[in-house]
C-alpha positions in Angstrom: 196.6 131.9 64.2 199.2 129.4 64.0 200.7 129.6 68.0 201.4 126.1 68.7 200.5 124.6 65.3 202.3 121.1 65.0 203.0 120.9 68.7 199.1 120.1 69.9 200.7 117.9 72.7 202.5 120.7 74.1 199.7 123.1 74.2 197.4 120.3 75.7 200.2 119.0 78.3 200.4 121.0 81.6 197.3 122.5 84.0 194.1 122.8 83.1 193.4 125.9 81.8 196.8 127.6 81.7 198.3 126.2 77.8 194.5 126.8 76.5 194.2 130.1 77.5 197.9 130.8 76.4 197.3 129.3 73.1 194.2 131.3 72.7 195.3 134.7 74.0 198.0 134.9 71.1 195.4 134.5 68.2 193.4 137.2 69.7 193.6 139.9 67.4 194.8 137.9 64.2 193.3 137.2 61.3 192.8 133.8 61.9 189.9 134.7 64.3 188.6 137.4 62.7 186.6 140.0 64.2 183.9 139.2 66.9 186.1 136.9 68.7 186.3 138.1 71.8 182.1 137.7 71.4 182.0 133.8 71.3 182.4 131.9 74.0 185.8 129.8 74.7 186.1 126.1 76.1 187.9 126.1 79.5 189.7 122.8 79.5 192.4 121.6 77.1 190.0 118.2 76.4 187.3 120.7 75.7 190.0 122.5 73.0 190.3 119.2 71.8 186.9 118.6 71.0 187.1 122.1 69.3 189.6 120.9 66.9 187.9 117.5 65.7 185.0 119.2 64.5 187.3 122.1 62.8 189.2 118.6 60.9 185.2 117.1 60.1 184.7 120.6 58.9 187.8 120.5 56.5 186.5 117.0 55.4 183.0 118.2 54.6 184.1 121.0 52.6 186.0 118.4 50.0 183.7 117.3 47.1 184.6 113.5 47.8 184.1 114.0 51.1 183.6 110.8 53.4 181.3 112.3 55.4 179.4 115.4 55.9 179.6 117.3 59.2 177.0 120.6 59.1 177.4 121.5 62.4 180.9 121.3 61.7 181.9 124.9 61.4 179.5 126.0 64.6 181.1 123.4 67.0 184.6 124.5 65.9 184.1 128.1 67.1 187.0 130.2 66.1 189.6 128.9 68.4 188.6 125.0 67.1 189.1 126.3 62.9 192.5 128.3 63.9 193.9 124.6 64.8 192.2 122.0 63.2 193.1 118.4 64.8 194.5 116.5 61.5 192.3 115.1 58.8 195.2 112.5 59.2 193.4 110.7 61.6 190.5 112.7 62.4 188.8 111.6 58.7 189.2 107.8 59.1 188.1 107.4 62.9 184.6 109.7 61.9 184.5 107.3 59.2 185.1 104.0 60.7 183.1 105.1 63.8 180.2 106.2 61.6 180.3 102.8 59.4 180.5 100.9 63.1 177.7 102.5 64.4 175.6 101.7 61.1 176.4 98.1 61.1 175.6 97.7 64.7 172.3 99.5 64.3 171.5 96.9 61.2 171.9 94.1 64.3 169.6 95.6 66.3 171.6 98.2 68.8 169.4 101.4 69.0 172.2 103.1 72.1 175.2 105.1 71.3 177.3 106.3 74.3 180.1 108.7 73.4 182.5 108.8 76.2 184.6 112.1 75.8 182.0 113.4 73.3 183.6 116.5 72.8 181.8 118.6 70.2 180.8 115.7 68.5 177.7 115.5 66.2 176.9 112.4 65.3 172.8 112.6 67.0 172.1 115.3 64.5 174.1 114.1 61.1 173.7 110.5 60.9 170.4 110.2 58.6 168.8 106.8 58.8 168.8 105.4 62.7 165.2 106.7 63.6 165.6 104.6 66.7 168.7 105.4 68.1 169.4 106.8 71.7 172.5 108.4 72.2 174.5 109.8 75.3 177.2 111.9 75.3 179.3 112.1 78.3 181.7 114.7 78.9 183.0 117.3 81.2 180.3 119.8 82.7 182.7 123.1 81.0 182.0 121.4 77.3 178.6 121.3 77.5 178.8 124.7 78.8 179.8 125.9 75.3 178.4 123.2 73.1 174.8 122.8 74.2 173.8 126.9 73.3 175.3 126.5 69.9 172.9 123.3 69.2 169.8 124.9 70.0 167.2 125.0 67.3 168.7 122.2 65.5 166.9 119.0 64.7 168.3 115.4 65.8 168.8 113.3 63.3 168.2 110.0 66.0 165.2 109.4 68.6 166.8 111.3 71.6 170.0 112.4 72.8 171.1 113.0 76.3 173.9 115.0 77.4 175.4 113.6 80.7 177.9 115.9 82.0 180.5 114.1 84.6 184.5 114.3 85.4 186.8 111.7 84.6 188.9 112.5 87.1 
């Protein structure tokens, strides 16, 4: 589905669920979606459909052979509606990167918490090999955990514990 492709701000501008659901209802049906997806759960909020669309652009980014990183939880945390619109690798590549190279150097000098404010459908807790120690929160709206903590479960952190601390930031 390509209904509001280049014009993210538009779709994302305007009440809370009202551009989403828009956006959403006219890729129901098309082959973007595919079949089965009126059967997968969609985020409420148009910060939630953000979060959607960052891990469609890590998924685009882990499916490159020189890829700078490597997001397997990628495709999962996109959902349907996430891969129809990915973010933009544009920006979406080097702020995974520099965030993930930020974290690592900070872990060297001894910090072992991560909080992610506006965590989206980030993945960081179960990807980033190598910081056995590290605690991390994720803070975000109650309506995107709704969606993103049933698709994590069975997976294996990567880190020592992670916490999901739902709030509003209104």
């Amino acid at each position: 589905c390509h209904a509001g492709r280049g014009r993210a701000s538009d779709m994302l501008a305007g009440s809370r669920r009202g551009p989403v659901r828009a956006a959403l209802a006219m890729c129901v049906g098309s082959s973007a979606l595919g079949s089965g997806a009126l059967n997968e759960r969609s985020v409420e909020t148009a910060h939630s459909f953000t979060g959607r669309m960052c891990a469609a652009s890590r998924l685009e980014e882990t499916r490159r052979p020189d890829s700078l990183f490597s997001d397997p939880l990628a495709y999962t945390l996109a959902g349907k509606e996430g891969r129809a619109q990915p973010m933009g690798g544009w920006i979406m590549v080097p702020r995974t990167r520099f965030g993930d190279d930020f974290l690592r150097d900070h872990y060297t000098r001894g910090a072992r918490q991560l909080v992610l404010l506006g965590a989206g459908f980030d993945a960081r807790a179960y990807r980033m090999s190598g910081l056995p120690e590290l605690r991390v929160y994720e803070v975000d709206q109650k309506t995107t955990f709704e969606v993103k903590e049933p698709l994590l479960t069975g997976e294996s952190l990567a880190v020592a514990s992670r916490a999901a601390v739902a709030t509003e930031f209104t």
